[in-house]
DRENVO-438055 format. One record per residue (C-alpha): residue number from 1; y, x, z; residue in one letter. Coordinates in nm, 4 decimals, always signed. Layout:
BEGIN
@num NUM&north Y&east X&up Z&residu A
...
//
This chain:
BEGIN
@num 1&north +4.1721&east -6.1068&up -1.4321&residu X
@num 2&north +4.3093&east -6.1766&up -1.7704&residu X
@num 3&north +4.5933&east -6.4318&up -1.8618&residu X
@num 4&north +4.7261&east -6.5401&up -2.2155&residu X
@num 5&north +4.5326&east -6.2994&up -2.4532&residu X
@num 6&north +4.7582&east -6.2307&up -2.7561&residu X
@num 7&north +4.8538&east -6.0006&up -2.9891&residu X
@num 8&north +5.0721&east -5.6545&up -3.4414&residu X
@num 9&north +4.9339&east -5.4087&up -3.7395&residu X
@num 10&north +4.5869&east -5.4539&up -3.8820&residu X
@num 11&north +4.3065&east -5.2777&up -3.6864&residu X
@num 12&north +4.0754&east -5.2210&up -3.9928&residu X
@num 13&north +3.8532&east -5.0139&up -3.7932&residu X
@num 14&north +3.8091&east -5.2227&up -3.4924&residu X
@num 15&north +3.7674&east -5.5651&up -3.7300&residu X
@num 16&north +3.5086&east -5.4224&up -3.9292&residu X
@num 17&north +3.2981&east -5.3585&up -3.6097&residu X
@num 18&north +3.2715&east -5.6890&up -3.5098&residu X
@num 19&north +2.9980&east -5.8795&up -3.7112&residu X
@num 20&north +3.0413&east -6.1039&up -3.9714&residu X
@num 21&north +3.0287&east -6.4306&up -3.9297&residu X
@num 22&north +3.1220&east -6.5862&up -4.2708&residu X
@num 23&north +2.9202&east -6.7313&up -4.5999&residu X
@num 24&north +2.9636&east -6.5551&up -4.8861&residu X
@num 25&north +3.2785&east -6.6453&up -5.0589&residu X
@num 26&north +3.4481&east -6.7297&up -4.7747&residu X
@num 27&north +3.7006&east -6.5762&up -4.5724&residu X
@num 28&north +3.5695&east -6.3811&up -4.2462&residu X
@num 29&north +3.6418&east -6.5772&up -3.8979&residu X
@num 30&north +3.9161&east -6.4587&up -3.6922&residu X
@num 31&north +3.7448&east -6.2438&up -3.4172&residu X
@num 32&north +3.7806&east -6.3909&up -3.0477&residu X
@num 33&north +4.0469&east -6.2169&up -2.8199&residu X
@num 34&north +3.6977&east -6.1793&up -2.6068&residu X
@num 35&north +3.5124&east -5.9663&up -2.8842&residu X
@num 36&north +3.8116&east -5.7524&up -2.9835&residu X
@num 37&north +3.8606&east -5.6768&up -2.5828&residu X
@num 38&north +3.4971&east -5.6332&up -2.5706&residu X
@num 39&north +3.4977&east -5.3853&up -2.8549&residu X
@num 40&north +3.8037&east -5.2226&up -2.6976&residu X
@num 41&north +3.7286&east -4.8128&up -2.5601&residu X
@num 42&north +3.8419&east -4.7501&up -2.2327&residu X
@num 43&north +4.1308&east -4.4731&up -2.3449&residu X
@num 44&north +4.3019&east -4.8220&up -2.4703&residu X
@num 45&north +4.3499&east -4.9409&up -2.0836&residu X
@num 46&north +4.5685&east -4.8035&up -1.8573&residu X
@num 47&north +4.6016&east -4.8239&up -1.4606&residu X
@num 48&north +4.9698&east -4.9311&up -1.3637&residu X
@num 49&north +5.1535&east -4.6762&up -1.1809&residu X
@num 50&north +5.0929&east -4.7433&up -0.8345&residu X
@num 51&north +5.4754&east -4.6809&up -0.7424&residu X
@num 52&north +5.5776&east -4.9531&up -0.9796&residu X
@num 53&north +5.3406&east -5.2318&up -0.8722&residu X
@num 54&north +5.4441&east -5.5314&up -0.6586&residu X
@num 55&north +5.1972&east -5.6985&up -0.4476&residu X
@num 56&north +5.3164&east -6.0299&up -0.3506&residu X
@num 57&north +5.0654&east -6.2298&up -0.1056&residu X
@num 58&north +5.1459&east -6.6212&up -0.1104&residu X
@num 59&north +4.8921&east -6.8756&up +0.0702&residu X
@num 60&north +4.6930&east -6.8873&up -0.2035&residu X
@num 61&north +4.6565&east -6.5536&up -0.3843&residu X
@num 62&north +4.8036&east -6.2442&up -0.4890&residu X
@num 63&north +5.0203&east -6.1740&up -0.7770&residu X
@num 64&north +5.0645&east -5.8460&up -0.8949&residu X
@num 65&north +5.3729&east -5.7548&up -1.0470&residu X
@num 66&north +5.4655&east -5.4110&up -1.2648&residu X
@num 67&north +5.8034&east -5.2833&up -1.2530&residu X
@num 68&north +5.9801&east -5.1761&up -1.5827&residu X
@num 69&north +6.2181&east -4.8672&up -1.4306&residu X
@num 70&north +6.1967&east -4.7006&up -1.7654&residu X
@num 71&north +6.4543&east -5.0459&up -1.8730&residu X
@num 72&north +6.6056&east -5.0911&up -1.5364&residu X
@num 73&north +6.5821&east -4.7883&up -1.3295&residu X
@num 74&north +6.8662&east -4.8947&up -1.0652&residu X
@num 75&north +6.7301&east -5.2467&up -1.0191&residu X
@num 76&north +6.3515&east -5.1273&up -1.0016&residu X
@num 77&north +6.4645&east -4.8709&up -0.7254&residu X
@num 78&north +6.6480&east -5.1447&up -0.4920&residu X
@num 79&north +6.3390&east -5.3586&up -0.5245&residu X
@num 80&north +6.1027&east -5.0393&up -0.4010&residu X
@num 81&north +6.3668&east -4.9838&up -0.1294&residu X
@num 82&north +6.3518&east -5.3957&up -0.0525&residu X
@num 83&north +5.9497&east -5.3982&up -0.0534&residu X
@num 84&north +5.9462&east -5.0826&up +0.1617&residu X
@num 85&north +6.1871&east -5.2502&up +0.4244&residu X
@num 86&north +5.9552&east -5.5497&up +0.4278&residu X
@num 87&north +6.2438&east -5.7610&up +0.3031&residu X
@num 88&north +6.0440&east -5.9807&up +0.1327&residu X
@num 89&north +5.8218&east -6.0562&up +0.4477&residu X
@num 90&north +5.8570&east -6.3742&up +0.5498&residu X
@num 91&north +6.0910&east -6.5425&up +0.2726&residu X
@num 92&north +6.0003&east -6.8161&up +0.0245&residu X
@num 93&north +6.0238&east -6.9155&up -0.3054&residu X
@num 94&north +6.3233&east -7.1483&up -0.3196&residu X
@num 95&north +6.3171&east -7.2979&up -0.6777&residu X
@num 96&north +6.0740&east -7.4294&up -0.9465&residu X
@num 97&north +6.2566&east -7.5398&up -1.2336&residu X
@num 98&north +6.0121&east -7.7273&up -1.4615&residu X
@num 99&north +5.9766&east -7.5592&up -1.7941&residu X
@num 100&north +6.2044&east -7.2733&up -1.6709&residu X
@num 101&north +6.1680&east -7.0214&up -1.3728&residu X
@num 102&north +6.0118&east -7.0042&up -1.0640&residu X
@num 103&north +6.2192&east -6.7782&up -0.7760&residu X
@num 104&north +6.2300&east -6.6657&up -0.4710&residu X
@num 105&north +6.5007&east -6.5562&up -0.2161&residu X
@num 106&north +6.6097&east -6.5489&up +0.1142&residu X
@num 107&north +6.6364&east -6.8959&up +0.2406&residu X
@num 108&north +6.9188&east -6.8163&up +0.4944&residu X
@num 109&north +7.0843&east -6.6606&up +0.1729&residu X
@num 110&north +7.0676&east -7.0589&up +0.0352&residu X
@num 111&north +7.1049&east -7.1990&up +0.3546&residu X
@num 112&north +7.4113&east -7.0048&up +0.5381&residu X
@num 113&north +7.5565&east -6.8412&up +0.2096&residu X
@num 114&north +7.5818&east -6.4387&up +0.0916&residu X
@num 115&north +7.6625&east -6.3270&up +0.3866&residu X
@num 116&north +7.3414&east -6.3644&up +0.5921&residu X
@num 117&north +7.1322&east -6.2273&up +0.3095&residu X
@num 118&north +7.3967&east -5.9538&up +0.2808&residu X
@num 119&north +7.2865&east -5.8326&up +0.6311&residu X
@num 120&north +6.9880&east -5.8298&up +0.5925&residu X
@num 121&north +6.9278&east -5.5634&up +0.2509&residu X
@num 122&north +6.9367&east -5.2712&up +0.4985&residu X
@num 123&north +6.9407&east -4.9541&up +0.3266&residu X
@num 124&north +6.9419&east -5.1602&up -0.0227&residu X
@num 125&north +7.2452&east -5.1363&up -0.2379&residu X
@num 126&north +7.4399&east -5.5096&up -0.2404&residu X
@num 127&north +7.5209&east -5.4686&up -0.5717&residu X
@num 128&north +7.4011&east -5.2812&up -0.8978&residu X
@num 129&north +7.5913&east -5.2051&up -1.2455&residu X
@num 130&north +7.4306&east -5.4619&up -1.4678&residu X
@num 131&north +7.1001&east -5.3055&up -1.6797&residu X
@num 132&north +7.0575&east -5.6169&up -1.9054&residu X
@num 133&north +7.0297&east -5.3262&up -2.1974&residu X
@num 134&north +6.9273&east -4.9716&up -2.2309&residu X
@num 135&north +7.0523&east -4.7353&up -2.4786&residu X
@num 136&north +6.8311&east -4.7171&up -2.7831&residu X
@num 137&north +6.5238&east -4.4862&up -2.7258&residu X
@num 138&north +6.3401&east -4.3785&up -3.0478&residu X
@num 139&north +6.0985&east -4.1544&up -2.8340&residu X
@num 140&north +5.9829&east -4.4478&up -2.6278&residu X
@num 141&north +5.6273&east -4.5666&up -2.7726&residu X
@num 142&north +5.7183&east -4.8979&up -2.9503&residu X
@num 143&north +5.4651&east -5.1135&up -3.1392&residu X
@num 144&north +5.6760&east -5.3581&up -3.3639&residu X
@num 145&north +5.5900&east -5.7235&up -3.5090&residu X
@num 146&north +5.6065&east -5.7659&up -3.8545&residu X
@num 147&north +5.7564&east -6.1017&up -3.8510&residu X
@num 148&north +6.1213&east -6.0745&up -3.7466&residu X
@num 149&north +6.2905&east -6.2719&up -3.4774&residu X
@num 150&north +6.5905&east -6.4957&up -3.4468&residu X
@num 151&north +6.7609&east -6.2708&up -3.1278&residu X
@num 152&north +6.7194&east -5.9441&up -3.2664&residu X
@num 153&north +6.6721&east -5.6715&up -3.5483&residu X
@num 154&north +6.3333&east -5.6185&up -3.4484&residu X
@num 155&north +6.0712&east -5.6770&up -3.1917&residu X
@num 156&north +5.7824&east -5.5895&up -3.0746&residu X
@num 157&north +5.6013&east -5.3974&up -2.7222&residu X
@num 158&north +5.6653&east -5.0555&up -2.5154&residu X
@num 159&north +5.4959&east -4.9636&up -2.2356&residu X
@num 160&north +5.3265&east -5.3039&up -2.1618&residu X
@num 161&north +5.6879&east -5.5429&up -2.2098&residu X
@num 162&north +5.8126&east -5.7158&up -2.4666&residu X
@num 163&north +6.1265&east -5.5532&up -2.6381&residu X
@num 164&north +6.4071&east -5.6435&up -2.8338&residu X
@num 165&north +6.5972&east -5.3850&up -3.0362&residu X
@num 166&north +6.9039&east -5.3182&up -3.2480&residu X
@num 167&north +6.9034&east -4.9647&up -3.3421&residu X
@num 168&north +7.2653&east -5.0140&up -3.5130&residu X
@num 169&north +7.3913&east -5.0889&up -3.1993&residu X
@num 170&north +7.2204&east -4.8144&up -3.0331&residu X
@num 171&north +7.0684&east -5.1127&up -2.7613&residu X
@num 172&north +6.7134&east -5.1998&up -2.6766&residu X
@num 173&north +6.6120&east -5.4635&up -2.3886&residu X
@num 174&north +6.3352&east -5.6304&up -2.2447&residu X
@num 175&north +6.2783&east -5.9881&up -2.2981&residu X
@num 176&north +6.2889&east -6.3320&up -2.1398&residu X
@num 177&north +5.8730&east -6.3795&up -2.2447&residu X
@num 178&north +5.6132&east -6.6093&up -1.9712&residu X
@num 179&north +5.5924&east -6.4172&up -1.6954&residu X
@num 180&north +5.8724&east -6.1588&up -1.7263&residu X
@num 181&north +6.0506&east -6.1185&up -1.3782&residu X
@num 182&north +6.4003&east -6.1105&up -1.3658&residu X
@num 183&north +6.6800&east -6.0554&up -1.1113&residu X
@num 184&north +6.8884&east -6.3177&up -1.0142&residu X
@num 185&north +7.2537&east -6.2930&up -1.0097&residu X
@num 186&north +7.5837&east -6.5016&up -0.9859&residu X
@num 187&north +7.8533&east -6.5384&up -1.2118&residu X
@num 188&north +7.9867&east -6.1357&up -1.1681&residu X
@num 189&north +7.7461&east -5.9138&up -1.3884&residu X
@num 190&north +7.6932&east -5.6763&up -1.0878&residu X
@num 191&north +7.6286&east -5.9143&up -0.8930&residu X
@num 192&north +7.2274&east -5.8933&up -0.9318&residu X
@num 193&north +7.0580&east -5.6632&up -0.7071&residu X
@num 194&north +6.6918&east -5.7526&up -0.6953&residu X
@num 195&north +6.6730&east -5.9112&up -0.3693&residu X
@num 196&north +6.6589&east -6.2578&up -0.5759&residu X
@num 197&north +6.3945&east -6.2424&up -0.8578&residu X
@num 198&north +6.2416&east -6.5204&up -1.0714&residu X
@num 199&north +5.9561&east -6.5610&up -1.2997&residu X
@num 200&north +5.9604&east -6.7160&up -1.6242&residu X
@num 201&north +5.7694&east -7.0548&up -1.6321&residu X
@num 202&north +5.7820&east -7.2464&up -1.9319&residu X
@num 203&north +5.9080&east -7.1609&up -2.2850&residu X
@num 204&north +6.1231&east -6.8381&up -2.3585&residu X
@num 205&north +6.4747&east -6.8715&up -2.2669&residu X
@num 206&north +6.5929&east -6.6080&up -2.5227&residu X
@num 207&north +6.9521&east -6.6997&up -2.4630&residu X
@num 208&north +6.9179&east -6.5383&up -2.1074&residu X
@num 209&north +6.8015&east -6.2032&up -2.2829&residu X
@num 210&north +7.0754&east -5.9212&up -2.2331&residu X
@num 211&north +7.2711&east -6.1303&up -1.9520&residu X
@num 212&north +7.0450&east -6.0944&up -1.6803&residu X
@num 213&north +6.7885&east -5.7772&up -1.5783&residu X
@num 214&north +6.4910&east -5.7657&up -1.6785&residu X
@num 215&north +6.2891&east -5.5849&up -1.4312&residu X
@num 216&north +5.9105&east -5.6588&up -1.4924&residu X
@num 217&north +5.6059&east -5.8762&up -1.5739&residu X
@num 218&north +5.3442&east -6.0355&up -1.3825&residu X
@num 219&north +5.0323&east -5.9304&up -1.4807&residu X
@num 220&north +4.8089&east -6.1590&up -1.2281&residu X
@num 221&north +4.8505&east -6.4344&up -1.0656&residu X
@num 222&north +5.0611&east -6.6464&up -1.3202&residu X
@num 223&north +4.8859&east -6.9587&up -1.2377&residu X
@num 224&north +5.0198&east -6.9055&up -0.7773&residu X
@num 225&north +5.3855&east -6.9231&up -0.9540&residu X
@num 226&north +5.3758&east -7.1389&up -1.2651&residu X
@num 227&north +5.1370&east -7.4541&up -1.0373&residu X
@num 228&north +5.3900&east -7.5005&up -0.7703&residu X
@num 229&north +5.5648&east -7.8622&up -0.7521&residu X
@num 230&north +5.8682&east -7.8989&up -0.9113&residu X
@num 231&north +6.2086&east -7.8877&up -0.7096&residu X
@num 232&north +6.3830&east -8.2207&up -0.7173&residu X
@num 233&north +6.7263&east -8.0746&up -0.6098&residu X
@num 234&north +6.9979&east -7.9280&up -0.8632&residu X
@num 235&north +6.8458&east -7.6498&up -1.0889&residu X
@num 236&north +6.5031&east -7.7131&up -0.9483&residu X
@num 237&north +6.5684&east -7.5686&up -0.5758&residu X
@num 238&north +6.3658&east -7.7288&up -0.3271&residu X
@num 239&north +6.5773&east -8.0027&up -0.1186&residu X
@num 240&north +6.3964&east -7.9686&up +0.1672&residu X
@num 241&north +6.2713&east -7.6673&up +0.3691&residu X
@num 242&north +5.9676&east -7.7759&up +0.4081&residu X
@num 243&north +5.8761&east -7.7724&up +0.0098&residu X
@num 244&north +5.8950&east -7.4059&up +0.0163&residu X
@num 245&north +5.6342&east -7.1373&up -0.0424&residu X
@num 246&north +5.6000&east -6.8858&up +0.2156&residu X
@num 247&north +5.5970&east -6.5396&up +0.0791&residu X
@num 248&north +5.3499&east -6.3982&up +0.4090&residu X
@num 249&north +5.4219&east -6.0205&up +0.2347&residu X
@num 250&north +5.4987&east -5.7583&up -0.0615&residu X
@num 251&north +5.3862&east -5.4118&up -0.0882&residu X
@num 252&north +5.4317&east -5.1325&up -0.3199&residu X
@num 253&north +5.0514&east -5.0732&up -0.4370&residu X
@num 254&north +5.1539&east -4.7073&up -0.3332&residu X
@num 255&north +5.2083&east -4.7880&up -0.0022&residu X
@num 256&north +4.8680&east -4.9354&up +0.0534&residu X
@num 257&north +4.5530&east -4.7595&up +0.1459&residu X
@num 258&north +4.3532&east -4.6482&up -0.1539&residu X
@num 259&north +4.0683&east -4.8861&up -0.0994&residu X
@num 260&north +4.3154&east -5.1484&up -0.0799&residu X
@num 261&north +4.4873&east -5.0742&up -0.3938&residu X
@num 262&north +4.4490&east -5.3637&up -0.6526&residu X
@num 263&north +4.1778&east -5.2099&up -0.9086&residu X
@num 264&north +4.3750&east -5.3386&up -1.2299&residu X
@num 265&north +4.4214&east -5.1912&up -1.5841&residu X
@num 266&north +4.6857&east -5.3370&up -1.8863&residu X
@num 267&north +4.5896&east -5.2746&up -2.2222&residu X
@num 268&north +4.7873&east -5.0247&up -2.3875&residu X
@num 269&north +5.0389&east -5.1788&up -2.6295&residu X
@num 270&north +5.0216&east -4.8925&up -2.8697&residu X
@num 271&north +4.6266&east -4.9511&up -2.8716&residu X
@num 272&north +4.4573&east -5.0251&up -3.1779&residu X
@num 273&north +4.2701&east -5.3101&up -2.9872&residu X
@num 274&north +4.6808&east -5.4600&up -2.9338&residu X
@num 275&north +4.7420&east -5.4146&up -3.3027&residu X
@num 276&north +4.4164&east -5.6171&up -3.4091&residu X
@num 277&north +4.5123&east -5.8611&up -3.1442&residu X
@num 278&north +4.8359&east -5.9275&up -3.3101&residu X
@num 279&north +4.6932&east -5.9371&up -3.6208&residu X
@num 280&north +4.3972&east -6.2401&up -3.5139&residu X
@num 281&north +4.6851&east -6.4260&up -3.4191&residu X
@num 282&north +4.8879&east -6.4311&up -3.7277&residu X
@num 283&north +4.5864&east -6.4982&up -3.9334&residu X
@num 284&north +4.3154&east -6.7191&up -3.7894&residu X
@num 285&north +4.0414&east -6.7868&up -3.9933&residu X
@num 286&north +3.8094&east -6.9610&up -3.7654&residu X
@num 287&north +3.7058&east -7.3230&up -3.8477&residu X
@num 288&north +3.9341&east -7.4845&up -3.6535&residu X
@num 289&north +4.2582&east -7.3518&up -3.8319&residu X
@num 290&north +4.2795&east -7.4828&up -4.1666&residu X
@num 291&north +4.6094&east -7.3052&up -4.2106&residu X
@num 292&north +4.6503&east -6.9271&up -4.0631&residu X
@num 293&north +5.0295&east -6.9041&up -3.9856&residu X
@num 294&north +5.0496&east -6.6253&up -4.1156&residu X
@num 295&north +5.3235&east -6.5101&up -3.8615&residu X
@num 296&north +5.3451&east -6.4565&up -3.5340&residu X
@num 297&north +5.6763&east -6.4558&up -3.2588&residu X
@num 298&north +5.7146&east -6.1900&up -2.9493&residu X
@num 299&north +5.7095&east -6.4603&up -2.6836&residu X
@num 300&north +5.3655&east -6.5817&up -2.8088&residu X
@num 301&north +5.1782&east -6.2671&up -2.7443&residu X
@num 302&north +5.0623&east -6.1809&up -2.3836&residu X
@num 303&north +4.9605&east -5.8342&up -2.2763&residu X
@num 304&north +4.5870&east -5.8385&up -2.1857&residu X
@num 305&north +4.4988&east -5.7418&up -1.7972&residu X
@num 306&north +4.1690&east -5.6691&up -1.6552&residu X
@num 307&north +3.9946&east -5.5485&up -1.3204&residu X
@num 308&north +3.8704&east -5.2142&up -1.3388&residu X
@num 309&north +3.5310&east -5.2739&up -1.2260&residu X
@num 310&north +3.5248&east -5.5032&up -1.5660&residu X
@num 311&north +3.5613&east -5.2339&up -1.8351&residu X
@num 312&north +3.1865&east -5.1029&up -1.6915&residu X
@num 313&north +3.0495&east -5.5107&up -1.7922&residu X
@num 314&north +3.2449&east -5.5363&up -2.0941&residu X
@num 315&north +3.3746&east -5.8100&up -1.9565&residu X
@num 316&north +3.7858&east -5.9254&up -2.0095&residu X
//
């Protein structure tokens, strides 16, 4: 299934394979996210690791969501330890904050305060240091925008997430994009511990970036979280129980049988399909943009997904 198709660094190679579309004299149209993924070899896709893949089943659908614990190991390991206890089982997503996050919780956790949803983490840790950065990793694969940002030195994608960096500071971090998952917290900065986690909705809310975890992305099933009805209560919670979606169960993909395994592949963000992504996007050429903008911001730029049984059909 893919979602937003977005994308940094001139593909030359892959461009020039496409066919050209243009009169003479004129510039040539953009390619189509949908030719450049068509184009795309299968090397440039990779299969999540099964151990870091969430799948949540709501009334309507799946969403599958991939764990960053190379950004926050601590936080991704309480959620596996969460998922395996079947914590999730049974809960409901609690808030839908127009333009903002969707999350889910323990309702007896909103209901009857901490200390109900502090018995029941089990084995999981009630608190976690804060991982809202990691220490600055030059060996980690990093494909950077060429446009600058606002929030940070530099920007750009490793492993599949959106990053912000500032290599003076020796600090990298993942970033608030659509559809990055986060862990909720209150007021102390250990507080967070993954047993609350919410999904960006609406436009990027950089300011949140390096005060809460980051600890993944949804990669399918946007549309089950960002379609809900809005919660008329303070901060978007749902006033009433019965306004709640029912969370029937998440599973590591691990954990599953084989055959039941969600048959999904990201494309690789050091790719030189990504790069010529990016690059359509800062310069369309196509007849309906009359201006290219020339530039192009992290938030802006989604990470292609795909079934597996796609790449044989060329289809996205």
């Amino acid at each position: 299934m893919m979602h937003r198709h977005l994308l940094t660094t001139v593909l030359t190679g892959c461009l020039l394979a496409l066919p050209a579309f243009a009169a003479p004299g004129k510039a040539t149209p953009t390619p189509s996210a949908a030719q450049l993924l068509a184009a795309s070899k299968a090397a440039e896709w990779r299969t999540p690791d099964p151990r870091n893949l969430l799948v949540m089943q709501l009334p309507d659908g799946r969403v599958l969501i991939e764990l960053a614990p190379d950004f926050t190991p601590l936080h991704a390991a309480n959620i596996r330890t969460l998922v395996r206890q079947h914590y999730f089982d049974g809960l409901a997503i609690v808030r839908v904050q127009d333009n903002f996050v969707t999350q889910w919780d323990d309702p007896a956790g909103d209901d009857g305060g901490d200390e109900a949803k502090l018995r029941s983490l089990g084995k999981a840790h009630a608190t976690l240091p804060p991982e809202f950065t990691r220490p600055f990793d030059a060996k980690l694969p990093f494909t950077r925008l060429p446009d600058g940002d606002m929030y940070a030195p530099e920007v750009g994608f490793s492993e599949g997430f959106p990053v912000a960096r500032n290599r003076a500071a020796g600090q990298e971090w993942l970033v608030h994009c659509y559809g990055m998952v986060g862990v909720g917290r209150d007021n102390p900065p250990d507080s967070g511990n993954g047993s609350a986690l919410y999904a960006v909705i609406g436009q990027a809310p950089r300011r949140l970036d390096r005060n809460l975890a980051v600890a993944g992305r949804v990669i399918e099933g946007m549309p089950l979280l960002s379609g809900l009805p809005r919660g008329k209560g303070p901060m978007g919670f749902y006033a009433t129980p019965a306004r709640r979606t029912a969370i029937a169960s998440v599973r590591l993909a691990a954990d599953l049988p084989v055959a039941q395994r969600p048959a999904v592949q990201v494309l690789r963000t050091d790719s030189p399909t990504f790069a010529a992504l990016i690059e359509a996007q800062r310069n369309r050429h196509d007849a309906f943009y009359a201006v290219p903008a020339g530039r192009i911001d992290l938030c802006s730029i989604a990470v292609p997904a795909r079934e597996e049984n796609s790449a044989a059909s060329g289809k996205p």
